[in-house]
Every structure is written in C-alpha cells, then in structure tokens.
DSSP file (Angstrom, degrees, kcal/mol; ACC not computed):
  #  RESIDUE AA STRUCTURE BP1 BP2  ACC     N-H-->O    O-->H-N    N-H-->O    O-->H-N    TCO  KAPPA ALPHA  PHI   PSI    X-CA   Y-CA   Z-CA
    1    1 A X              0   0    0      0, 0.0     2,-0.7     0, 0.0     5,-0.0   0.000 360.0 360.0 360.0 138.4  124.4   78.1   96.3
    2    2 A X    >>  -     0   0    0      1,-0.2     3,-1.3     2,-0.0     4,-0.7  -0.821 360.0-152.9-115.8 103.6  122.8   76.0   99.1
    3    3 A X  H >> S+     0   0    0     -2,-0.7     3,-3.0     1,-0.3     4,-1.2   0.744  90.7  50.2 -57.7 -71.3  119.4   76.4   98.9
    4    4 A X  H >> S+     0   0    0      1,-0.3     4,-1.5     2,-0.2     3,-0.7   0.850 108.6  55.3 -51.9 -46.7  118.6   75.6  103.0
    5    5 A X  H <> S+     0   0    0     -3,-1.3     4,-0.8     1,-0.3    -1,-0.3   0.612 111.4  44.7 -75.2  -5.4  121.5   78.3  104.1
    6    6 A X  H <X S+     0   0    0     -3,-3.0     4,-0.5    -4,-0.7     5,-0.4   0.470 114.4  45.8-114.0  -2.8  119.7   81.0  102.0
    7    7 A X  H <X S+     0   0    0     -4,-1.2     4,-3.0    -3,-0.7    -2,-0.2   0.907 109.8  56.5 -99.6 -21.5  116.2   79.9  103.4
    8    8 A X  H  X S+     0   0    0     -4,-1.5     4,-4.7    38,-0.3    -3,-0.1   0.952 115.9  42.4 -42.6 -53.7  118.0   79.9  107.3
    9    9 A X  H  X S+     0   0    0     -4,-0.8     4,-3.3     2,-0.2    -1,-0.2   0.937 111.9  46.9 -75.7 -30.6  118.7   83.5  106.3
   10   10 A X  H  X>S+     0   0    0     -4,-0.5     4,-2.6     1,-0.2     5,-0.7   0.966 111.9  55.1 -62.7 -59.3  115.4   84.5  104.7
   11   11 A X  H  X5S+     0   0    0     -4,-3.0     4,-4.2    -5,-0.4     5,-0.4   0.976 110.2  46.4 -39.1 -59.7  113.8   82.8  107.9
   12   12 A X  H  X5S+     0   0    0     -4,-4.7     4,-1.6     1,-0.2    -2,-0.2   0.915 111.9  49.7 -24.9 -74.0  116.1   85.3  109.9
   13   13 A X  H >X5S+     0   0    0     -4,-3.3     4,-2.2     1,-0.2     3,-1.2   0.826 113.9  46.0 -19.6 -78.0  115.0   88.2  107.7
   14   14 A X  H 3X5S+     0   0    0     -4,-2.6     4,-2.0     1,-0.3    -1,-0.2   0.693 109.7  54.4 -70.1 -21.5  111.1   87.3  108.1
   15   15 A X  H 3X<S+     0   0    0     -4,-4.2     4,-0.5    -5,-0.7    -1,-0.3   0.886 107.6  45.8 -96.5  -8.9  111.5   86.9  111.6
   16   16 A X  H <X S+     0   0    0     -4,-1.6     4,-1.8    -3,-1.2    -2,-0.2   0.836 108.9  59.5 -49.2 -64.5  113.1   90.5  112.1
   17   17 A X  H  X S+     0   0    0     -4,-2.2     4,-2.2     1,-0.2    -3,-0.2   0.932 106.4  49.6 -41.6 -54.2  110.2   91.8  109.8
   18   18 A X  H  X>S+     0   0    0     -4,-2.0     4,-1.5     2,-0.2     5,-0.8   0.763 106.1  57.3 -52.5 -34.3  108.0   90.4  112.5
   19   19 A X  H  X5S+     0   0    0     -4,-0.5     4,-0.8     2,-0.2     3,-0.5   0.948 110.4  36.8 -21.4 -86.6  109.7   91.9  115.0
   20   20 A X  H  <5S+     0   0    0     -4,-1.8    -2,-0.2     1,-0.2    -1,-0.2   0.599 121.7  44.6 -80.0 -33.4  109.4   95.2  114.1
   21   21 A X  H  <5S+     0   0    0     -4,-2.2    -1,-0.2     1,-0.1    -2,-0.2   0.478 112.4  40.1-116.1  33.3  106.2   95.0  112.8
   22   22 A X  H  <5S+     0   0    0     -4,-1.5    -3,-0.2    -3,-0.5    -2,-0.2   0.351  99.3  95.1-103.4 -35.4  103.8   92.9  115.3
   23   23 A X     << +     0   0    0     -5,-0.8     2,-0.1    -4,-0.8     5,-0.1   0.232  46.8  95.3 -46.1-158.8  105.6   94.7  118.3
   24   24 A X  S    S-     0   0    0      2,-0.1     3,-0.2     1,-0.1    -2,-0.0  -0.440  87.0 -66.6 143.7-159.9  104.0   97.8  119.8
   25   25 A X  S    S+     0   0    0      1,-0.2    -1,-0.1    -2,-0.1    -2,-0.0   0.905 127.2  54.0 -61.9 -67.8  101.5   98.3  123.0
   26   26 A X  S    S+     0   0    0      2,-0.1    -1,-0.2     3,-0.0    -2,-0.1   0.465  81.7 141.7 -73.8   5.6   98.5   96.6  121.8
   27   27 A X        -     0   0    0     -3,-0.2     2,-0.7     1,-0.1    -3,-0.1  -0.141  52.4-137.4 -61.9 147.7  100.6   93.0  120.9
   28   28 A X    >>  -     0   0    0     -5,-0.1     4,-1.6     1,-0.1     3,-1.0  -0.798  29.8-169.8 -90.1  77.3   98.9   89.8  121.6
   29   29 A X  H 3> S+     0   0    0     -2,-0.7     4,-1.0     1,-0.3     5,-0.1   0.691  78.6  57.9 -79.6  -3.7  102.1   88.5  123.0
   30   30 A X  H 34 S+     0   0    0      2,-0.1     4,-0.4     3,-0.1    -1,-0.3   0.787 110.3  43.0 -84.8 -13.6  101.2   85.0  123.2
   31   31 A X  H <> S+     0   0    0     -3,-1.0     4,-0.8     3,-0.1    -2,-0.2   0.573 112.1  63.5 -83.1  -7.4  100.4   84.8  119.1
   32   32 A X  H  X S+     0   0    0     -4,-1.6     4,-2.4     2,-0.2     5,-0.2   0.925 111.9  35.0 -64.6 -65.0  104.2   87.2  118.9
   33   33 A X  H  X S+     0   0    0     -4,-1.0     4,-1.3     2,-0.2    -2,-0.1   0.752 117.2  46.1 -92.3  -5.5  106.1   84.1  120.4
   34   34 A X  H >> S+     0   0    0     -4,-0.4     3,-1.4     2,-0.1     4,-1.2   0.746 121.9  43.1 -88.2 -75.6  104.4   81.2  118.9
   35   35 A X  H >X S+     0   0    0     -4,-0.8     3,-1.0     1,-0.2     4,-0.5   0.607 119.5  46.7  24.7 -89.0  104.7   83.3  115.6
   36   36 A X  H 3X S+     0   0    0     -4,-2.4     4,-2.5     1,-0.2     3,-0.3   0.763 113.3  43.2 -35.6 -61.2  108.2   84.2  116.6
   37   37 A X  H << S+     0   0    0     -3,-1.4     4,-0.3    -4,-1.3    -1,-0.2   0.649 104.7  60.7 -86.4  -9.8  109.6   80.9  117.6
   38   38 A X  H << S+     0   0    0     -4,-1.2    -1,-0.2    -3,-1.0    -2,-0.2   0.594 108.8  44.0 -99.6  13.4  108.3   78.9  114.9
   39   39 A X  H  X S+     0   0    0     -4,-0.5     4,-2.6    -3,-0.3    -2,-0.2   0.845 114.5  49.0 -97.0 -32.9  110.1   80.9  112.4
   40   40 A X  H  X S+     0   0    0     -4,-2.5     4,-1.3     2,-0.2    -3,-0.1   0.723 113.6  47.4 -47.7 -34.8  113.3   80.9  114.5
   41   41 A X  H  > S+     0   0    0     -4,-0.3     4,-1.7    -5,-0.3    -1,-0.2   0.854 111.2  54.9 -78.5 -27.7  113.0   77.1  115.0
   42   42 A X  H >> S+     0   0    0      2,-0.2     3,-2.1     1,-0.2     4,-2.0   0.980 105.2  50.0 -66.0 -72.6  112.4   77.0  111.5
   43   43 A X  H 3< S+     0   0    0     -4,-2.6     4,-0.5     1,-0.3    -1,-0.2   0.773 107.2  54.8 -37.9 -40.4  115.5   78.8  110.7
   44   44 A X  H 3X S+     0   0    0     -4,-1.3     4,-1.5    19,-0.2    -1,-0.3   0.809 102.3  53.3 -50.6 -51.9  117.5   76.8  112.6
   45   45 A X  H << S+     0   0    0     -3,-2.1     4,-0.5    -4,-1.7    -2,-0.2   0.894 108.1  52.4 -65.5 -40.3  116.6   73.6  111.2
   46   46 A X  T  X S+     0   0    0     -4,-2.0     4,-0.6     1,-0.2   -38,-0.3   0.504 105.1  53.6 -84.8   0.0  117.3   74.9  108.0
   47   47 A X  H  > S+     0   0    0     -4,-0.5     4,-0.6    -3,-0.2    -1,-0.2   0.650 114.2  46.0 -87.9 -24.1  121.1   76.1  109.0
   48   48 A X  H  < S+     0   0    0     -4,-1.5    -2,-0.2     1,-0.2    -1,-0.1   0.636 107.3  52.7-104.6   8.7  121.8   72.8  110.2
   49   49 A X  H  4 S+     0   0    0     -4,-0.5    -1,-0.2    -5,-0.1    -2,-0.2   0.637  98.9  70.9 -74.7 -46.3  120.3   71.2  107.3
   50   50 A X  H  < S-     0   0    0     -4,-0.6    -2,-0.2     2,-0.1   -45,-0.1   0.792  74.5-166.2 -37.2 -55.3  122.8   73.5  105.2
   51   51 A X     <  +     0   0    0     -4,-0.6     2,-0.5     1,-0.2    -1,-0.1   0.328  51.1 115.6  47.4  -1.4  126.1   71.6  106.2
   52   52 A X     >  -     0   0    0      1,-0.1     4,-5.7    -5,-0.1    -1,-0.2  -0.748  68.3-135.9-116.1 172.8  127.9   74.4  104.9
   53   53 A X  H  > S+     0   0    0     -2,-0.5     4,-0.7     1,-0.3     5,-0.5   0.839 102.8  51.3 -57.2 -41.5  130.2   76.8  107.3
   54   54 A X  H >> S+     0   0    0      2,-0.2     4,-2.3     1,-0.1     3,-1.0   0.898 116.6  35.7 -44.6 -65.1  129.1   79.9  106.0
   55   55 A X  H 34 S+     0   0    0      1,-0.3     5,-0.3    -3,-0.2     4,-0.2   0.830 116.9  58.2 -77.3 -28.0  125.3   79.3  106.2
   56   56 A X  H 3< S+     0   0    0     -4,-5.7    -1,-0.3     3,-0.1    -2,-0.2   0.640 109.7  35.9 -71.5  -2.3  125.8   77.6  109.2
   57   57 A X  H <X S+     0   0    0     -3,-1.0     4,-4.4    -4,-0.7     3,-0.3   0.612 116.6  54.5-116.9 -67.8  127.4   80.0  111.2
   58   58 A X  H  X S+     0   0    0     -4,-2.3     4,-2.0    -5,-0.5     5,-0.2   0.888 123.3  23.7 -26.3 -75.8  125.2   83.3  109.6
   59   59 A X  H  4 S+     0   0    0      1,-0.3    -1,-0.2    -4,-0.2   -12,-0.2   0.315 120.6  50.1-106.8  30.1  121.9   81.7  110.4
   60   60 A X  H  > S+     0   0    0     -5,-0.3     4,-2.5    -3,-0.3     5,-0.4   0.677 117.3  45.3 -81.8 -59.5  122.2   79.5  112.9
   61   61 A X  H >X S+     0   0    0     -4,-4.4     3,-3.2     1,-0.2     4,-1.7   0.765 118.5  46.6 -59.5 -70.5  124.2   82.5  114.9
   62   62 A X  H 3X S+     0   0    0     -4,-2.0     4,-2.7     1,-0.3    -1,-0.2   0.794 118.0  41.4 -40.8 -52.8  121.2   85.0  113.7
   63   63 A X  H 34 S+     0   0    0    -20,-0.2     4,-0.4    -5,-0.2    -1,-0.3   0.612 110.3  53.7-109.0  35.7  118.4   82.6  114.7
   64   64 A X  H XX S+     0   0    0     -3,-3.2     4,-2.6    -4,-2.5     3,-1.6   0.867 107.2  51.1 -88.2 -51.3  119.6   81.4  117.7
   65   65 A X  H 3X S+     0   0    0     -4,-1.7     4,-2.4    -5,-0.4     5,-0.2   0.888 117.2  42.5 -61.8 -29.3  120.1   85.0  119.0
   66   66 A X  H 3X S+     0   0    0     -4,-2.7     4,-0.6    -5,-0.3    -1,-0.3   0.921 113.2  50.5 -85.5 -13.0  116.5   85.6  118.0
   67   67 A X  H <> S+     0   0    0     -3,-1.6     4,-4.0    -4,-0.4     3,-0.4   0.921 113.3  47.8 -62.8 -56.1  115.3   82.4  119.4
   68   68 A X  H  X S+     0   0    0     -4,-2.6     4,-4.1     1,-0.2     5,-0.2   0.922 111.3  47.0 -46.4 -48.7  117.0   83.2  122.4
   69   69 A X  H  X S+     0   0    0     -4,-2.4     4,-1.8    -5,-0.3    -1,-0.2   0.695 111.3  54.9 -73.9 -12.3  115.6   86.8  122.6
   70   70 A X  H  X S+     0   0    0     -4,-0.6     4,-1.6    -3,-0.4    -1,-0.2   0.868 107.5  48.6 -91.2 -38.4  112.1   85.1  121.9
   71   71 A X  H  X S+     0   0    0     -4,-4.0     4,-1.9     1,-0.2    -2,-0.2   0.922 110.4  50.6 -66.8 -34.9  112.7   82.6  125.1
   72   72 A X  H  X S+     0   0    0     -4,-4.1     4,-0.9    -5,-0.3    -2,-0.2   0.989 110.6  55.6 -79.2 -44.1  113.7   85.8  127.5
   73   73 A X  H  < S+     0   0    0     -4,-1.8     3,-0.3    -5,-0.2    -1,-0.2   0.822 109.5  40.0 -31.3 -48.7  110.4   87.5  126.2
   74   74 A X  H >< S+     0   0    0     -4,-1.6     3,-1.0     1,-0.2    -1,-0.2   0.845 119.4  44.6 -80.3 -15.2  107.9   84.8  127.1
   75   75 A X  H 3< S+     0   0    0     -4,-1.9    -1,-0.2     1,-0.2    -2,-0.2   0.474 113.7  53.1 -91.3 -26.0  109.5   84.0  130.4
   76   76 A X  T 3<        0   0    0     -4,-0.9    -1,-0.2    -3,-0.3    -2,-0.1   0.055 360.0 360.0-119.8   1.6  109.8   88.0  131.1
   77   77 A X    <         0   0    0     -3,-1.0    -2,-0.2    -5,-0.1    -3,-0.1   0.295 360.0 360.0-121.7 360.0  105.7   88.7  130.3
C-alpha cells in the first residue's frame, strides 16, 4: 500500500469535510480558499508523488476537481 496515494485521498476527504463544514452565510471566504487550496495543493503533490495509476488517477482526479472548484470560488467572490 503506497503510503502518499492514501494520504492524496485522506487530503481529498479533509478537504470535503471542510467544505461542508466552513461553508454557510457567515464564511470568511478569504481564510475558506487559502484553507481550501492548501489542502488541495497538498493533495496533489502527494498523488503525483504516489507513482502508482490507481492513486494517481483517484486523487489527483478528486483534488484537481476541488482545486478547480476552489479557483472558480475565489475568482466568483
């Protein structure tokens, strides 16, 4: 088991968790996307760190999409 592809995915996870529970009305939305994006960047690093297909694929494709969703947030407030 390759220790970086299961921390890519844990990164996903935690930043999902964050999501859902930092979101709301009252959010501070520039401490959301620095938050946000340095676990997504994080996550990233560690999928391509992985070398294998499996983990690379999972959590790269899972924290690119949130990485992505993170950039069309701050650009959209």
């Amino acid at each position: 088991m390759n220790r970086f592809g299961i921390y890519s995915i844990l990164c996903g996870v935690i930043a999902i968790l964050t999501l859902f529970s930092l979101s709301g009305v009252h959010m501070h939305i520039l401490l959301f996307v620095t938050l946000f994006a340095t676990i997504t960047i994080t996550g990233l690093v560690f999928a391509v760190k992985a070398k294998d297909a499996v983990y690379l694929l999972s959590g790269g494709l899972l924290n690119g999409l949130l990485f992505i969703y993170t950039v069309l947030l701050t650009f959209a407030s």
